[in-house]
VOPAGU-2260 file (C-alpha; in pm, 1 decimal, decimal comma):
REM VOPAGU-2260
SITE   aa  ch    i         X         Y         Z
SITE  UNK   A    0    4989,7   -3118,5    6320,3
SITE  UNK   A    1    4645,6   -3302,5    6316,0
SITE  UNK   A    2    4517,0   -3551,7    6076,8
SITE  UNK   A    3    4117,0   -3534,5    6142,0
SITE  UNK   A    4    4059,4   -3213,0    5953,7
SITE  UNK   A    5    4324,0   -3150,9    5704,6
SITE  UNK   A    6    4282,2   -2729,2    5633,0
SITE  UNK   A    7    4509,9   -2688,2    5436,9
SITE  UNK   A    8    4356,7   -2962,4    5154,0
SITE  UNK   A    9    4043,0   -2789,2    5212,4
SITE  UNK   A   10    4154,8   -2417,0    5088,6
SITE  UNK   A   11    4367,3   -2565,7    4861,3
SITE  UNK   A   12    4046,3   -2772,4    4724,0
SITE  UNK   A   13    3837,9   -2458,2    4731,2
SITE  UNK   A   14    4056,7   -2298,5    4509,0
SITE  UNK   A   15    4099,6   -2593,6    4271,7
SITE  UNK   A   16    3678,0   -2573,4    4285,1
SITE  UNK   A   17    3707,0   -2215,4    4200,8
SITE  UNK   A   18    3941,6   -2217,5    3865,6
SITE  UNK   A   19    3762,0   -2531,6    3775,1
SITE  UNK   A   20    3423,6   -2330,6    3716,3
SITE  UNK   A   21    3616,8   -2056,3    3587,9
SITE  UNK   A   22    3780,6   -2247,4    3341,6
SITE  UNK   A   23    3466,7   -2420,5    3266,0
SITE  UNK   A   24    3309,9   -2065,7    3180,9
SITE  UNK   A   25    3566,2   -1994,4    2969,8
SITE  UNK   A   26    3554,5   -2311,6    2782,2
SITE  UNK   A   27    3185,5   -2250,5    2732,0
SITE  UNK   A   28    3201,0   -1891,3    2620,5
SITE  UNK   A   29    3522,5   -1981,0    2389,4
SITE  UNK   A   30    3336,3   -2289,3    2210,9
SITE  UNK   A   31    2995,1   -2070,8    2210,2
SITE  UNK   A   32    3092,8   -1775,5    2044,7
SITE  UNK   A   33    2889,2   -1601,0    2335,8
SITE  UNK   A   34    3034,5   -1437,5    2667,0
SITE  UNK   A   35    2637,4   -1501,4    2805,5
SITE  UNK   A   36    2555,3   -1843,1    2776,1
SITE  UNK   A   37    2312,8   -1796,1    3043,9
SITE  UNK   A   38    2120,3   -1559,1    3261,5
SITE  UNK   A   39    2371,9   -1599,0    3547,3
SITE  UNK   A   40    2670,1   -1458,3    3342,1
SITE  UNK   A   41    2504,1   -1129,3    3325,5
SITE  UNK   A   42    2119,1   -1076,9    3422,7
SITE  UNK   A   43    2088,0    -728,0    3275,0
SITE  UNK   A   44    2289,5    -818,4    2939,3
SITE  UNK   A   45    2105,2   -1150,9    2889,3
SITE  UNK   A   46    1766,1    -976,2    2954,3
SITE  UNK   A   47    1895,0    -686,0    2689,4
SITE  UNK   A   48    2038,3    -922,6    2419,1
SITE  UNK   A   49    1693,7   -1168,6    2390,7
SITE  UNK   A   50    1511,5    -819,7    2368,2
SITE  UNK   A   51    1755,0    -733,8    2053,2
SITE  UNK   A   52    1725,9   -1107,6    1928,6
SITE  UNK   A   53    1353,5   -1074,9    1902,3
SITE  UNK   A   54    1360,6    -723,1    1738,9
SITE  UNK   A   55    1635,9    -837,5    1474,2
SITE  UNK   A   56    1418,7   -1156,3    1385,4
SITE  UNK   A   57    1093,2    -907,3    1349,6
SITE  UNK   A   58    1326,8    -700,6    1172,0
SITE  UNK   A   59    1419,0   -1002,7     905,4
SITE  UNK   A   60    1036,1   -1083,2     895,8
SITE  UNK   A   61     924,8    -732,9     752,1
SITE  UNK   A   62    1234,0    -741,3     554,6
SITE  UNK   A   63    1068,2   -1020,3     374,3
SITE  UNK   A   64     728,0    -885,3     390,6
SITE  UNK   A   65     863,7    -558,5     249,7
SITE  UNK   A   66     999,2    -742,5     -52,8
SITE  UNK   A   67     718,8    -922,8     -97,8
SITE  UNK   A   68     497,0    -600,5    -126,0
SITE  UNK   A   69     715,2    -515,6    -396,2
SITE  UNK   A   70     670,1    -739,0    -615,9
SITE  UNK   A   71     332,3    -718,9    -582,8
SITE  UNK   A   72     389,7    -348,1    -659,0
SITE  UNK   A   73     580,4    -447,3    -947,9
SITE  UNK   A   74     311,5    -655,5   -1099,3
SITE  UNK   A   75      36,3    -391,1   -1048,0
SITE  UNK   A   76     297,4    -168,3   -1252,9
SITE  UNK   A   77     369,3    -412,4   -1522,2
SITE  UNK   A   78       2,7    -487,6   -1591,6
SITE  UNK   A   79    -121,4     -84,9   -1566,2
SITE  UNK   A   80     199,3     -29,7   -1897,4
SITE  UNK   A   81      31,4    -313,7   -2034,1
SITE  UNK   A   82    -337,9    -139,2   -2016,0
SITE  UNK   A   83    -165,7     224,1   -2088,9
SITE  UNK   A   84       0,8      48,3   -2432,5
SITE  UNK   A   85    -363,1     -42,4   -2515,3
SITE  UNK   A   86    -521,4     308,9   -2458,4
SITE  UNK   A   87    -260,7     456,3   -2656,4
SITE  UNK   A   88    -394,7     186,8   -2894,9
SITE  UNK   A   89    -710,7     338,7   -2909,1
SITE  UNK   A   90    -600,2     658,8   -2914,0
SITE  UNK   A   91    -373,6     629,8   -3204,7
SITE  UNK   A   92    -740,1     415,7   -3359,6
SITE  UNK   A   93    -917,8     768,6   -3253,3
SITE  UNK   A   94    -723,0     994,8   -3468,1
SITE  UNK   A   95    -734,4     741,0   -3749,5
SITE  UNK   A   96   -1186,4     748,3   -3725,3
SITE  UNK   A   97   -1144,6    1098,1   -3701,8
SITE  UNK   A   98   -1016,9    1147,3   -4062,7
SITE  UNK   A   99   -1303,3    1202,2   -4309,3
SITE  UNK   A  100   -1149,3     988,9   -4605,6
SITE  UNK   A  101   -1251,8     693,4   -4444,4
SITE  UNK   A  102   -1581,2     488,0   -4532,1
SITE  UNK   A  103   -1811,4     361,7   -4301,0
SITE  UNK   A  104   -1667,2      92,3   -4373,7
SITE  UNK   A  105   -1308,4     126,3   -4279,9
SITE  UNK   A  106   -1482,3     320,7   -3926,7
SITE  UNK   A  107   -1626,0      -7,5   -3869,4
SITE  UNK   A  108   -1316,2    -234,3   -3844,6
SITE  UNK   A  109   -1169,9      40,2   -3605,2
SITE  UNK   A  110   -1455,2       4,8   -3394,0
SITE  UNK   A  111   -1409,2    -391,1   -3374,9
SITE  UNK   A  112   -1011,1    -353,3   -3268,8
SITE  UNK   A  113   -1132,5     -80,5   -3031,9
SITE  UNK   A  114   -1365,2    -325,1   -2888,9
SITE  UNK   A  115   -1153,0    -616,3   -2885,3
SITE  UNK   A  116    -927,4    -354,7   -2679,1
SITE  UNK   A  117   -1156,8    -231,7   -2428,4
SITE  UNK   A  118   -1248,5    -608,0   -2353,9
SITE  UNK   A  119    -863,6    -698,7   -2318,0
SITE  UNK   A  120    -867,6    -449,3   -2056,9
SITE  UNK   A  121   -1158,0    -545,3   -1884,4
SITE  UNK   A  122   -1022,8    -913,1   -1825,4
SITE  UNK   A  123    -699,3    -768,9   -1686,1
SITE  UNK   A  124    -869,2    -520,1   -1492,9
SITE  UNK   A  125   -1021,4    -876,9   -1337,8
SITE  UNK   A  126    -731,5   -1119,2   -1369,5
SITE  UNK   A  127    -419,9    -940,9   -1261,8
SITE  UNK   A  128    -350,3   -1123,0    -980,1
SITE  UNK   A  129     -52,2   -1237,7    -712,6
SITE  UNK   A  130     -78,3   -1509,4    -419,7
SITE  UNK   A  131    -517,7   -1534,8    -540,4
SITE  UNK   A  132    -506,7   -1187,7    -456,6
SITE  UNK   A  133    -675,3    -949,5    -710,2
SITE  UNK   A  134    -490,7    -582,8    -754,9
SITE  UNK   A  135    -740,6    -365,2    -987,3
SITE  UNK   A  136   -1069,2    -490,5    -921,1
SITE  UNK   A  137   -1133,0    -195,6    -670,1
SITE  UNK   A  138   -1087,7    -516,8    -385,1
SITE  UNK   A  139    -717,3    -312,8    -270,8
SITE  UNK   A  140    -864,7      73,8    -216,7
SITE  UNK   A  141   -1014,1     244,2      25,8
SITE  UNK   A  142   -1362,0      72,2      94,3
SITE  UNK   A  143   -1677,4     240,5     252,3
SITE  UNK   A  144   -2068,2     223,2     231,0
SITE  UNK   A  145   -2384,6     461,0     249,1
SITE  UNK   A  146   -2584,4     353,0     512,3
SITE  UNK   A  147   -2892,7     550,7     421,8
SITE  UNK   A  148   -2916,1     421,6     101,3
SITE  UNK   A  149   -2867,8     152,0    -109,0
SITE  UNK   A  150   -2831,9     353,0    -469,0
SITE  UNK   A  151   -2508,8     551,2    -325,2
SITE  UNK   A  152   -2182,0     324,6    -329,7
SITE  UNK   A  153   -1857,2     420,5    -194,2
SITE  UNK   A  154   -1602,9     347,6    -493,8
SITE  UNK   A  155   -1268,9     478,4    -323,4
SITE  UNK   A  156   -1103,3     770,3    -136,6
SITE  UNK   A  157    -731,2     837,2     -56,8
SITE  UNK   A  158    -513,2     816,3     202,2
SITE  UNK   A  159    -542,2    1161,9     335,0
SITE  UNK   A  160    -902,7    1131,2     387,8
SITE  UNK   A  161    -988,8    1028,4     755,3
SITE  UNK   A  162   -1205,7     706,2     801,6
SITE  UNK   A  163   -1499,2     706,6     973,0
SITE  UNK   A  164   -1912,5     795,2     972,9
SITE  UNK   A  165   -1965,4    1122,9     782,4
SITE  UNK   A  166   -2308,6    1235,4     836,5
SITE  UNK   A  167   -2548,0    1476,4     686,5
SITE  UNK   A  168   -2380,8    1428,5     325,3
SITE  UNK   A  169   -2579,6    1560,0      51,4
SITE  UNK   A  170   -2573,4    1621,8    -325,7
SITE  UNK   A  171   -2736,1    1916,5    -510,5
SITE  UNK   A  172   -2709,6    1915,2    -921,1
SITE  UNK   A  173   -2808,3    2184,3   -1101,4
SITE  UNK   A  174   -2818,5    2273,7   -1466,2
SITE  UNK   A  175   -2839,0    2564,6   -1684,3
SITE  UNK   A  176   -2738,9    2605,3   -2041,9
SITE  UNK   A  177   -2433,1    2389,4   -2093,7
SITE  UNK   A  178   -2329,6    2417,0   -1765,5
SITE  UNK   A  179   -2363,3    2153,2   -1461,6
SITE  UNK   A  180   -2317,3    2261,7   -1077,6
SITE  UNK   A  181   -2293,9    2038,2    -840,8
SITE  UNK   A  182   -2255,4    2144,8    -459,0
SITE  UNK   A  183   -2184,1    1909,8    -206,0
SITE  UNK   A  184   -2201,4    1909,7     158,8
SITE  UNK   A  185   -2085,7    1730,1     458,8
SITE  UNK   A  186   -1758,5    1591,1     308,3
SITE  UNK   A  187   -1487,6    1691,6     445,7
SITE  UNK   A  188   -1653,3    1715,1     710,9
SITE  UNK   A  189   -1797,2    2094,3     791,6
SITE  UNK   A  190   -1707,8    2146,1     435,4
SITE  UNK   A  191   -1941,7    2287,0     131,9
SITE  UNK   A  192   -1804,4    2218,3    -227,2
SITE  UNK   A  193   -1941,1    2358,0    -517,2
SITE  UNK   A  194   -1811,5    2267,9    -871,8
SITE  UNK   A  195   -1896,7    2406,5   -1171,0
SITE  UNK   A  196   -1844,1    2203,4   -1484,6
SITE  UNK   A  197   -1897,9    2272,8   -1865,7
SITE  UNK   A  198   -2069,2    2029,0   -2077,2
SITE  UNK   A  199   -1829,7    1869,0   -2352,9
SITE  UNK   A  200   -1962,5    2051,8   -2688,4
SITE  UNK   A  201   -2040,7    1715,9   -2869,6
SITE  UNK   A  202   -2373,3    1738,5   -3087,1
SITE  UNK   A  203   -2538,1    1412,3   -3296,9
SITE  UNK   A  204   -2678,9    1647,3   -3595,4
SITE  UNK   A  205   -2818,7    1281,3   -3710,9
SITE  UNK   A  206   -3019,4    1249,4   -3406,6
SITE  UNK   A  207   -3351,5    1516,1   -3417,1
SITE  UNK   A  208   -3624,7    1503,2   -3208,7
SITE  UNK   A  209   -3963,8    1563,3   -3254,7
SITE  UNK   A  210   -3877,0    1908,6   -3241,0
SITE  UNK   A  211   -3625,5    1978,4   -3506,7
SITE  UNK   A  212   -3357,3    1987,3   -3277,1
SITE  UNK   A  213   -3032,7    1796,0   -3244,5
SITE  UNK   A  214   -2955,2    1623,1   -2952,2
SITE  UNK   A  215   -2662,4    1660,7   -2748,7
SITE  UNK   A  216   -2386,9    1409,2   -2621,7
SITE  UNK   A  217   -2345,5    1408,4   -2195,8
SITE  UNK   A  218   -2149,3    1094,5   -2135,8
SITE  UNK   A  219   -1818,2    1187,4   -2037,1
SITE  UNK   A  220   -1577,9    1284,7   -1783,3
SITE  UNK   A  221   -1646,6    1662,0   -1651,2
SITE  UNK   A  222   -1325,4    1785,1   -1438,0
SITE  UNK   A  223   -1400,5    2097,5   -1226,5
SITE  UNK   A  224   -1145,9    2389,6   -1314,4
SITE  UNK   A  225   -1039,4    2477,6    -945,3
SITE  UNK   A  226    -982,0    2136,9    -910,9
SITE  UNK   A  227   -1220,7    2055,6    -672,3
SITE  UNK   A  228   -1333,5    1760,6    -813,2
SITE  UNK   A  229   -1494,2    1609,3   -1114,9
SITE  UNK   A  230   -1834,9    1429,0   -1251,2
SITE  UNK   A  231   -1789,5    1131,8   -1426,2
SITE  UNK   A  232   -2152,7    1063,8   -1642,4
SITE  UNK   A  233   -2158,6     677,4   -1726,3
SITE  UNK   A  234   -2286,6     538,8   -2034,9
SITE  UNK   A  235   -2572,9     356,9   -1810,9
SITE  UNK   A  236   -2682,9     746,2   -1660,7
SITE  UNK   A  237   -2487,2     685,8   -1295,5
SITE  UNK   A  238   -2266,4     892,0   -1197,4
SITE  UNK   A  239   -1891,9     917,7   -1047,8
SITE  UNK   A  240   -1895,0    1196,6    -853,8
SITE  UNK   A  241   -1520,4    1304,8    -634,7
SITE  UNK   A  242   -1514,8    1525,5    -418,4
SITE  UNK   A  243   -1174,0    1697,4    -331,3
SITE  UNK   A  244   -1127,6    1817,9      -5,4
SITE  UNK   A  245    -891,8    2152,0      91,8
SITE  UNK   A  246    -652,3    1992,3     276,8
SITE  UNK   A  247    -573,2    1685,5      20,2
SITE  UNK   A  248    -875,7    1451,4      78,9
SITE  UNK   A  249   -1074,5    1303,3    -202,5
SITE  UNK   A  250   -1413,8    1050,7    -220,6
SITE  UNK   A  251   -1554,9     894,0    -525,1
SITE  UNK   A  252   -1923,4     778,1    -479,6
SITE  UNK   A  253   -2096,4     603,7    -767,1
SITE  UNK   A  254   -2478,1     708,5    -781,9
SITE  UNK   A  255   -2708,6     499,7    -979,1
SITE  UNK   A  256   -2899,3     681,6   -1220,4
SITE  UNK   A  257   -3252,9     555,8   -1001,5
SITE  UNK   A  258   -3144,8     835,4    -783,0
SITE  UNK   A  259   -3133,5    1124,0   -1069,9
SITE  UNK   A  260   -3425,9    1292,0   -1265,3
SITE  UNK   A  261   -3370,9    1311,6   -1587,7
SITE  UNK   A  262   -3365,0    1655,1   -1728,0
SITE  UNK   A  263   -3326,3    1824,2   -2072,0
SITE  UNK   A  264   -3188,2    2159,5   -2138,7
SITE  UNK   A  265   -3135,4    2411,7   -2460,6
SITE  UNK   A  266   -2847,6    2520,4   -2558,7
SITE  UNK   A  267   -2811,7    2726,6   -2881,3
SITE  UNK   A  268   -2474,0    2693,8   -3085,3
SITE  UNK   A  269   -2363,6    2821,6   -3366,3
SITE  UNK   A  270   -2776,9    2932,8   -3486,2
SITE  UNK   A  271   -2880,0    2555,0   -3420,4
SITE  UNK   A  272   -3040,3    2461,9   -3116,4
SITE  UNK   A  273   -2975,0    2149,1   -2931,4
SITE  UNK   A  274   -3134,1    1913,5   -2656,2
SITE  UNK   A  275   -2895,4    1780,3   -2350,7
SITE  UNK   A  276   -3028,2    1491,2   -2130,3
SITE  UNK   A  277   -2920,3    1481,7   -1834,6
SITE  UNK   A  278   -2983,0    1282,0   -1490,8
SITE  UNK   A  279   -2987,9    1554,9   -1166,1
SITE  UNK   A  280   -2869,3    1429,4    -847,7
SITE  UNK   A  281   -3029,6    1540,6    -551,2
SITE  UNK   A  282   -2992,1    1390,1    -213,5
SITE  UNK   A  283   -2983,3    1500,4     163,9
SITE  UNK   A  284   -2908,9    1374,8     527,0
SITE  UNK   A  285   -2707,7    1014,3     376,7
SITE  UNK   A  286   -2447,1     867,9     617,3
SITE  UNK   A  287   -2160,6     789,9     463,9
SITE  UNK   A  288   -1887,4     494,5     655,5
SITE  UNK   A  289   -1560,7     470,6     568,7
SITE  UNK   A  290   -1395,8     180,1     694,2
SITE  UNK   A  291   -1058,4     214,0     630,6
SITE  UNK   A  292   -1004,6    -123,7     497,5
SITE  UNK   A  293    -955,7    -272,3     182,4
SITE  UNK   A  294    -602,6    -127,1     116,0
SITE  UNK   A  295    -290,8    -337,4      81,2
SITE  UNK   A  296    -119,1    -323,8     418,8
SITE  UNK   A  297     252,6    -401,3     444,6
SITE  UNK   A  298     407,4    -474,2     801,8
SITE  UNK   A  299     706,0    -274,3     717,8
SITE  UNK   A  300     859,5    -238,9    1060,3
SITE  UNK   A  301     930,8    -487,4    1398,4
SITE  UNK   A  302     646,2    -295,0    1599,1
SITE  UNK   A  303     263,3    -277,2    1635,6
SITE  UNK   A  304     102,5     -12,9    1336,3
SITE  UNK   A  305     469,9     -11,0    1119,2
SITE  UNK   A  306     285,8     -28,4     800,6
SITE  UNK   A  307     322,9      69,9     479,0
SITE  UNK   A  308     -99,6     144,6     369,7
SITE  UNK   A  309     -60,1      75,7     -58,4
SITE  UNK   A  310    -427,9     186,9    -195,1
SITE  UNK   A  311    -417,1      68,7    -584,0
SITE  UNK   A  312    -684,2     249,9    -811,1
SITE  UNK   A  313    -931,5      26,1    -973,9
SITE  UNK   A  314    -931,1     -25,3   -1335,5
SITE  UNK   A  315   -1245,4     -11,1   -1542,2
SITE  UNK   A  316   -1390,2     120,9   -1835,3
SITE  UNK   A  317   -1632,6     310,2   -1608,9
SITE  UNK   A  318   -1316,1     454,2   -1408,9
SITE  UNK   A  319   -1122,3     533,5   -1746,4
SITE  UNK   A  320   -1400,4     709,5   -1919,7
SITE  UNK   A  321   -1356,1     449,3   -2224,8
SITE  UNK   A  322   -1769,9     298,5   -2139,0
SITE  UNK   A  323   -1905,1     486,8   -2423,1
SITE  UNK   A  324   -1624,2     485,4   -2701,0
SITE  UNK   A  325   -1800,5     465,4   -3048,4
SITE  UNK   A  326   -1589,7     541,6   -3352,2
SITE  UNK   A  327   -1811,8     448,7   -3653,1
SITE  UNK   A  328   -1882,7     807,5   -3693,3
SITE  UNK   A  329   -1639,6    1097,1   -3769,7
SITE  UNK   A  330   -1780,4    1305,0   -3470,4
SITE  UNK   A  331   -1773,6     946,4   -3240,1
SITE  UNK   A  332   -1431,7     949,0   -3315,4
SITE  UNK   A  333   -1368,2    1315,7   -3257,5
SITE  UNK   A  334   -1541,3    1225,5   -2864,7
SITE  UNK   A  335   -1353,7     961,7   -2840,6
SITE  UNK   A  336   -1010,0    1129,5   -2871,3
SITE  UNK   A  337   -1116,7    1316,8   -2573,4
SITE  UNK   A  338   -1195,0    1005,7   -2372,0
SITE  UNK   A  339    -889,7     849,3   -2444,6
SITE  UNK   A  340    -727,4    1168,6   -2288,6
SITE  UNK   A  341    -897,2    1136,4   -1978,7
SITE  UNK   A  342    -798,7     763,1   -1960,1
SITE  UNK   A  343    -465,6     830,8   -1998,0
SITE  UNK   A  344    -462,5    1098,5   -1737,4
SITE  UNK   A  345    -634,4     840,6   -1491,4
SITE  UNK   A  346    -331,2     602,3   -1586,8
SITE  UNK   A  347     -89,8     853,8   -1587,3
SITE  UNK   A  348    -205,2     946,6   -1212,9
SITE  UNK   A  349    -219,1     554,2   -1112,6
SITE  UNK   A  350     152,5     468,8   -1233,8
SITE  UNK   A  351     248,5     785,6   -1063,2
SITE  UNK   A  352     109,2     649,5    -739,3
SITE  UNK   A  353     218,2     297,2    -755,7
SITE  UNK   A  354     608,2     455,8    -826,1
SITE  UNK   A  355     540,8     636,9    -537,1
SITE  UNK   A  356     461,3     355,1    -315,7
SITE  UNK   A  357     749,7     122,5    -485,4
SITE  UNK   A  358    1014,8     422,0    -415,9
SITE  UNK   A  359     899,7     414,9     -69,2
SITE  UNK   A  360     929,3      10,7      12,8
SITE  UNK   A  361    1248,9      76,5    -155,1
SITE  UNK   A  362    1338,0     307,5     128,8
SITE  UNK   A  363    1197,0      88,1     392,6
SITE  UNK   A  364    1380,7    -196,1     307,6
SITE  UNK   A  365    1698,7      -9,9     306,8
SITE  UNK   A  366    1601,5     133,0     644,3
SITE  UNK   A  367    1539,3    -209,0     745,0
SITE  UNK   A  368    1885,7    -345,5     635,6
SITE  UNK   A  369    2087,0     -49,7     824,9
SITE  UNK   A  370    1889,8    -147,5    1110,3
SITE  UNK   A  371    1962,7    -497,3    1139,5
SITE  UNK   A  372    2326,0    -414,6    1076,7
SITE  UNK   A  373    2314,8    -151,5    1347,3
SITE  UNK   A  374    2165,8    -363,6    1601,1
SITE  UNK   A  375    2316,3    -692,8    1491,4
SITE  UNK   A  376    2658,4    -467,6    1633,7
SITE  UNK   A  377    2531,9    -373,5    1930,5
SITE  UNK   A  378    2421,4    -738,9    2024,9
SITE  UNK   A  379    2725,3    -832,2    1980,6
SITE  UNK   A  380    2880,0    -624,7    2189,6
SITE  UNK   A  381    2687,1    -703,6    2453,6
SITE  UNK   A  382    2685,3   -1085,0    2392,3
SITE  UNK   A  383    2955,9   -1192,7    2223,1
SITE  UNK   A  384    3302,7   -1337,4    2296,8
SITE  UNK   A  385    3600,3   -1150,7    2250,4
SITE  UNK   A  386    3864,1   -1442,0    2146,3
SITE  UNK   A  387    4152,1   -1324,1    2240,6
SITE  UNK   A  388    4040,4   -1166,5    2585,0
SITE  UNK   A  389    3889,0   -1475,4    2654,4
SITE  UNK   A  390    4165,7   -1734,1    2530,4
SITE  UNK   A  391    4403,7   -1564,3    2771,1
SITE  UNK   A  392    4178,1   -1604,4    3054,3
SITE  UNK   A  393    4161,4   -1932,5    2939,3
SITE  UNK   A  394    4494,8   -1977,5    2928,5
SITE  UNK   A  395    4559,5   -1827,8    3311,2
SITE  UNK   A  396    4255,4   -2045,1    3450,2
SITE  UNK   A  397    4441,7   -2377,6    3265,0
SITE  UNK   A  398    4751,4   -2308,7    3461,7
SITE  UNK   A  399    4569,3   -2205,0    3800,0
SITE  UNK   A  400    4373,9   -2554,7    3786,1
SITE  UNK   A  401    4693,6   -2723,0    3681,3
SITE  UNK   A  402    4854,7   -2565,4    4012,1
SITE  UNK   A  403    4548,5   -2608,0    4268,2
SITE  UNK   A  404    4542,2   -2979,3    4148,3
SITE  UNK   A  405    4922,6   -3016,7    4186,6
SITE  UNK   A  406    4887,3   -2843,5    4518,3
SITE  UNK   A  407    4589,6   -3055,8    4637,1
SITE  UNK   A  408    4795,2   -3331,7    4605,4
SITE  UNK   A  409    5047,9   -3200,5    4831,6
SITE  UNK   A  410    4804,2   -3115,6    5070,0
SITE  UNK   A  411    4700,5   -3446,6    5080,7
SITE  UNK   A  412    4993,6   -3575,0    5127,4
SITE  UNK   A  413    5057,8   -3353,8    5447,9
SITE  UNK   A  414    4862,6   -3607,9    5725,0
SITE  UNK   A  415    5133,7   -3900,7    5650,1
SITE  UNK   A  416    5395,0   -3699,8    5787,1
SITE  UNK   A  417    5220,9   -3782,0    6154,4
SITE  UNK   A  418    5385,6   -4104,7    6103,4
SITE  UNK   A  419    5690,5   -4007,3    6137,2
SITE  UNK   A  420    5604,7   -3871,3    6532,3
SITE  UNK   A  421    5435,9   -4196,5    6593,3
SITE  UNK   A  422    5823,1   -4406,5    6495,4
């Protein structure tokens, strides 16, 4: 028996040291919630769960940035019914001018509600906004420039078109009889496109020239048959020309009428001959950029590039053919029936794409729930507590500290039986 180094309070101390830090590990992961409370519990899983943590809280963040985009999708949709309600306004006001009963008169008073209507949709065109951000003022498409010259401006192109410097682009219009062609080149690129457009058949018999001949009407929209693409001749002589590429691509440019000669041709209906104006494009080697900006970018996902790209058409009366709507005549009217068809074509095709792009943040943000429910699981598998495991663990390291503190005391107790030698 010795009494300077008392080994058996020393084991028995190590093991009351031992239960004591596993019952403190216990008590932490029992009042945490979490089986790693820190890195030494498990290295790997604690390195693995702060990776999920910081995907999950990305995931919330484009959760919320995915319903923020749509509502801003649902206000661009809400404003474009209001604007289609008004061109079916002025379409039902189109039919009505069209009817020969009515006087000049009565023509008149249709003309001022159709103008009070195409200024209505002017100022929402420019005020439909959310978070100072406007949505139809062209500032949310596709954005480019020519950098060759200053009278050719890019005024949109779609998604499937590929940004970048397009070089070499030129324009070639042609005219003969009532027909327009217009061939362009360099866009797509290595592409040639020719289009081949009739002129609408809309003759002012109360317009003559010094001639004796009637002139002819060439505002309007002029879609290309094969669907290659379509002229758009402004009230102001520019031009909207697209371009429609084979594999889905399409480019508006708007050409100012400084660029364009303008031409007259003959063209002999019906025994009566009749004069049509019109300004000829013709340019060569321009160099177009297109930046790829200007869209309405949603980070839809947790990760670098996870965006949803949301290109929303501009509104204008330029855009919806409604520039040059006069009604105070019977054959006015008769044009402008036509117009309003092309502007509600160009609306129909703009709520068709903003559906499109609601329907798909719909998706995302589905995606995005089943994700954070999916991973929120596995976290937790990896991180945290299971009660009952644990409370039984709890339970045995209680009792073992209990013991090893009961037994300590023993130990400790061990040296005074010396005494009893030294009697």
């Amino acid at each position: 028996m010795k009494i300077n180094n008392n080994i058996t309070a020393y084991i028995t101390n190590n093991s009351l040291l031992k239960s004591e830090k596993m019952f403190a590990n216990s008590t932490a992961k029992l009042s945490s919630g979490f089986k790693i409370n820190k890195a030494g519990d498990d290295p790997t899983g604690y390195a693995i769960s702060n990776r999920m943590r910081a995907q999950l809280e990305a995931l919330d963040r484009s959760d919320v940035n995915s319903t923020t985009g749509r509502s801003v999708l649902e206000t661009a949709d809400a404003s474009l019914s209001e604007v289609t309600d008004m061109v079916q306004r002025l379409n039902e006001l189109s039919i009505k001018a069209a009817n020969g009963s009515l006087s000049s008169n009565d023509r008149q008073t249709i003309q001022d509600e159709v103008d009070s209507l195409r200024d209505e949709i002017v100022r929402i065109s420019k005020e439909t906004q959310l978070n100072d951000q406007n949505l139809f003022d062209g500032t949310l498409e596709n954005t480019g420039y020519c950098e060759t010259n200053k009278e050719i401006r890019v005024d949109g192109y779609n998604e499937k078109t590929k940004a970048g410097t397009y070089e070499n682009v030129s324009i070639d219009e042609q005219t003969s009889g009532d027909k327009l062609t217009v061939t362009v080149s360099g866009f797509p690129e290595g592409e040639t496109t020719t289009m081949e457009f009739d002129y609408p058949q809309y003759y002012d018999e109360d317009k003559i020239d010094t001639d004796g001949k009637s002139l002819a009407v060439t505002t309007g929209l002029y879609v290309d048959g094969s669907n290659k693409g379509s002229v758009k001749i402004c009230a102001d002589g520019s031009q909207l020309i697209t371009i429609n590429g084979n594999e889905g691509q399409s480019l508006t440019l708007n050409i100012s009428a400084k660029l364009g000669k303008k031409d007259s041709t003959e063209v002999t209906k019906d025994g009566v001959t009749y004069v049509m104006d019109q300004y000829q494009i013709s340019t060569s080697s321009e160099t177009l950029t297109l930046t790829g900006k200007g869209t309405l970018s949603i980070q839809s996902g947790a990760n670098e590039e996870e965006k949803i790209e949301c290109s929303l058409p501009k509104i204008s009366l330029e855009r919806l053919n409604l520039d040059d709507m006069d009604v105070t005549t019977e054959k006015g009217a008769t044009k402008a029936i036509s117009k309003v068809k092309d502007a509600l074509t160009y609306l129909n095709a703009a709520h068709s794409k903003i559906g499109a792009y609601q329907n798909r943040v719909e998706h995302n943000i589905a995606y995005l729930e089943a994700s954070n429910e999916n991973l929120t699981a596995a976290m937790s598998r990896i991180k945290d507590t299971d009660m009952a495991s644990e409370m039984t663990n709890y339970a045995s390291q209680q009792v073992l500290t209990q013991a090893a503190t009961s037994m300590l005391a023993q130990a400790n107790q061990a040296p005074q039986q010396v005494l009893q030698l030294l009697q």
